[in-house]
N, C-alpha and C positions, 0 to 999 in steps of 0.2 A: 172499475178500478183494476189495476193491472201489475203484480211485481214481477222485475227482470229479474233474475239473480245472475249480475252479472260475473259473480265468481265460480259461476256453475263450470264443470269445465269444457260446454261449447258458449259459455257468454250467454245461456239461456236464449240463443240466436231467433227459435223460433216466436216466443215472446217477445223479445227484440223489434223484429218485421212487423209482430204484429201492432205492435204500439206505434211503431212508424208510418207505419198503412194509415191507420186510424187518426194520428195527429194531420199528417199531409194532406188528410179528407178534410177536417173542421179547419185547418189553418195551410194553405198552401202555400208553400214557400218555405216551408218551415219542413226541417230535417233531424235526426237524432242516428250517430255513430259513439260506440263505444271504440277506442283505439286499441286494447290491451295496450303492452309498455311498448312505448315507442321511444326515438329518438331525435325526431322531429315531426312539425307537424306541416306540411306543403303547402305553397299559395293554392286560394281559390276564386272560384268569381263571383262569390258572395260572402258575406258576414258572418263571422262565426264568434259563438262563445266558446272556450273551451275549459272543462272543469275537471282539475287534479281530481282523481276518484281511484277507490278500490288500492290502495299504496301509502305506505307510511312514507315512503321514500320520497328524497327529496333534490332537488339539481339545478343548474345553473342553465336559465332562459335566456337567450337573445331572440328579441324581436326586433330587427333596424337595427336601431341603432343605441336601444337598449339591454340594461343585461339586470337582471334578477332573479335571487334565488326563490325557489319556486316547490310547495307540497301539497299535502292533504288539505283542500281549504280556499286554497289560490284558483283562480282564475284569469284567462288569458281572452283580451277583446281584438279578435283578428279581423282589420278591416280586409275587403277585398283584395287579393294580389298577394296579402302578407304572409310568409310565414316563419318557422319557430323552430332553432336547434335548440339543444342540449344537451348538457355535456354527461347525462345519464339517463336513462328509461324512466319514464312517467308514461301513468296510463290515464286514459282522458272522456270522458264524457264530451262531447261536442255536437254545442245545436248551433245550425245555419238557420238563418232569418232575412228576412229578406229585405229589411231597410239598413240603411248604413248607421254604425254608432254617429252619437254626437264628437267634435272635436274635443270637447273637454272629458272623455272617457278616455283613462288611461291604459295601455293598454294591457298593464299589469294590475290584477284584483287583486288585493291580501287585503284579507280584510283582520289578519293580528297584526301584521306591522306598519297598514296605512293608517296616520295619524287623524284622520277626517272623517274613517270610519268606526264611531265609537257604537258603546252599547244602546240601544234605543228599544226600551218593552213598546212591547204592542203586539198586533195581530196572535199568532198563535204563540206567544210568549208573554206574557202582561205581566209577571213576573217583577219584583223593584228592581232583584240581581239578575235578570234573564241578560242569557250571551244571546243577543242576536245583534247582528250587524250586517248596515242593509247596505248592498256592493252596484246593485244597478236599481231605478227606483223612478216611477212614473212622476213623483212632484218631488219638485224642490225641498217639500218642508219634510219629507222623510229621510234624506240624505242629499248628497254634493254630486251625484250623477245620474245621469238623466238617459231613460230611455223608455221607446213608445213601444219598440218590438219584443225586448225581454226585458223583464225582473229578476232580479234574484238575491237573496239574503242567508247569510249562515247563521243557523239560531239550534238552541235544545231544547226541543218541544217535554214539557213535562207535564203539564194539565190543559191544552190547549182548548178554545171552546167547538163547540159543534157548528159545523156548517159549511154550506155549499154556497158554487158561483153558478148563478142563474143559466140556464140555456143561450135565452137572450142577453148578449149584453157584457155576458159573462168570461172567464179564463180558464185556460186548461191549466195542470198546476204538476209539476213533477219534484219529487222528492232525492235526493243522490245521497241516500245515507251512507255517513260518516260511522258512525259508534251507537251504541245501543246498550244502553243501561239495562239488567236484569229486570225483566215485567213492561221494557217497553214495549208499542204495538201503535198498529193504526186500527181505532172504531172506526166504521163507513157502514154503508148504506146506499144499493142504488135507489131506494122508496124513499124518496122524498114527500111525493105526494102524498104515501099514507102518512106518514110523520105530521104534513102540517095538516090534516085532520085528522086531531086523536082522537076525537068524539067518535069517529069512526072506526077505531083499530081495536080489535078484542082482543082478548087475552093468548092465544092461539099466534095471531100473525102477531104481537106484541114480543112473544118469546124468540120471534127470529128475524125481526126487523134489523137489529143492527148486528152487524159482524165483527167479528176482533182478528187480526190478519197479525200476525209476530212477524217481526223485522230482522234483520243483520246486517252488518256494517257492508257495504258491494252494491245492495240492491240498489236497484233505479224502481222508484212507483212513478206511473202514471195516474193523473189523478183527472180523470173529464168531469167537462161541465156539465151540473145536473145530479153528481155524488155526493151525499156526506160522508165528512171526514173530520177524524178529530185526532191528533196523535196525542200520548200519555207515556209517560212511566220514563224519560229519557232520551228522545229521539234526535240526534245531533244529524242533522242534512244542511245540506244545499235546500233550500225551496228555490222552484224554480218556477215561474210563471209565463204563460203564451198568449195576449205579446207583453201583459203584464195586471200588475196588481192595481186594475182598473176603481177608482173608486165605488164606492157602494155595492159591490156587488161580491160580496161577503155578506149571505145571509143568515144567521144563527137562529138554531133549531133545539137548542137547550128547553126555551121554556116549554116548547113542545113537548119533547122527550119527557120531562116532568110532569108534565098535565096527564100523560099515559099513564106512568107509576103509579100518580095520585088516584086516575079515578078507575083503574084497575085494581090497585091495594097489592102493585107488585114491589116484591122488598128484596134484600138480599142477593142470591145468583141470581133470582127471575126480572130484578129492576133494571128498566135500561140505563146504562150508565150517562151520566149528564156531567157538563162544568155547573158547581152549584150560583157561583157570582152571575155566570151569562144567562142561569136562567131566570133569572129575578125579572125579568122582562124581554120583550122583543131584541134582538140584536140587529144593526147592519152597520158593515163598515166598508 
């Protein structure tokens, strides 16, 4: 796991690199630029997402031969060739990929003022009132746009459950925080394997098994595959996934995390923190 702070004031550059080094290893094709404010964004010869970030600010888009206003939250589906004025500075997160969107992906994301993307609990928001609203999405039955090279959804993680996406099989997963509620944070974990055998974890490796990492509104996390991760307390992002939010392979590691506490008799600061609903039994989603 990896946070950029990109409001550091060189853009946190050399974290940056390093997170791009390491994504173009497991996924080639695939690229991540932070813009600072810019005022347009220039054609390329591949596919870009691009994600309003780190700016309250807000301006008016032309893409072609359409125009919309455009903020914190908005995303922009740049096909090959295309690119993007505005009539003021927005700074942007932008990941290149290497298949073309679909035709039915529009190429302006809002996902507060498009009426097709409403609230839908699930994944790390289950939530009855959870804001998440999913903007690009591997099946039909989780939203109206469709893509195989990226996902991504704006949601407030507030109790989300634990877990990772498999090595095999699995997705990279990156975060573009938005806002951060007082005591929010990402739990992780690169030890997965000791996790899913607790019978094996003592008291000792148990007290530093999981990590608590605090956030702020700017960062970018990178989340590889093979981490757990569980965000809490608040966490308004972008989730973003490479090439997306493959089914099954969302593995939850709650009732694990619990069976440690249990049969170590750790309570209080010493217990690892779990979702109590997801540990009730095995997760996968």
């Amino acid at each position: 796991m990896r946070v950029v702070r990109l409001l550091s004031p060189d853009g946190d550059a050399a974290a940056l690199t390093a997170v791009n080094e390491r994504l173009h290893a497991q996924r080639p094709g695939y690229a991540l630029e932070f813009t600072g404010p810019v005022r347009s964004l220039p054609a390329a010869g591949t596919s870009r997402i691009a994600f309003v970030h780190a700016s309250d600010a807000r301006a008016h888009a032309t893409l072609g031969a359409t125009r919309a206003e455009i903020g914190l939250g908005d995303a922009i589906a740049l096909r090959a060739g295309s690119a993007v004025e505005l009539d003021a500075p927005l700074a942007f997160v932008v990941v290149s990929v290497p298949d073309a969107f679909d035709d039915a992906v529009p190429g302006f994301l809002r996902p507060d003022a498009d009426p097709r993307l409403r609230d839908a609990p699930g994944g790390c928001a289950t939530e009855s009132d959870a804001y998440r609203r999913v903007m690009l999405t591997w099946s039909s039955a989780n939203g109206p746009y469709l893509s195989h090279a990226v996902n991504c959804h704006r949601v407030r993680m507030v109790d989300s459950f634990s877990h990772y996406h498999p090595i095999d099989g699995g997705f990279e997963e990156l975060y573009l925080v938005h806002d951060v509620r007082p005591g929010g944070r990402l739990l992780w974990s690169p030890d997965v394997a000791r996790i899913e055998s607790p019978a094996s974890v003592d008291r000792a490796t148990a007290l530093t098994l999981v990590r608590s990492t605090s956030l702020v509104a700017g960062d970018l996390v990178f989340i590889p595959r093979g981490t757990m991760h569980r965000a809490v307390g608040g966490v308004l992002a972008h989730v973003v996934t490479i090439p997306g939010f493959v089914p099954a392979r969302e593995i939850g590691v709650d009732h694990h995390l619990r069976a440690i506490d249990e049969r170590l008799g750790l309570v209080g600061d010493e217990a690892l923190p779990y979702h109590v609903a997801a540990s009730l039994a095995p997760m996968v989603r």
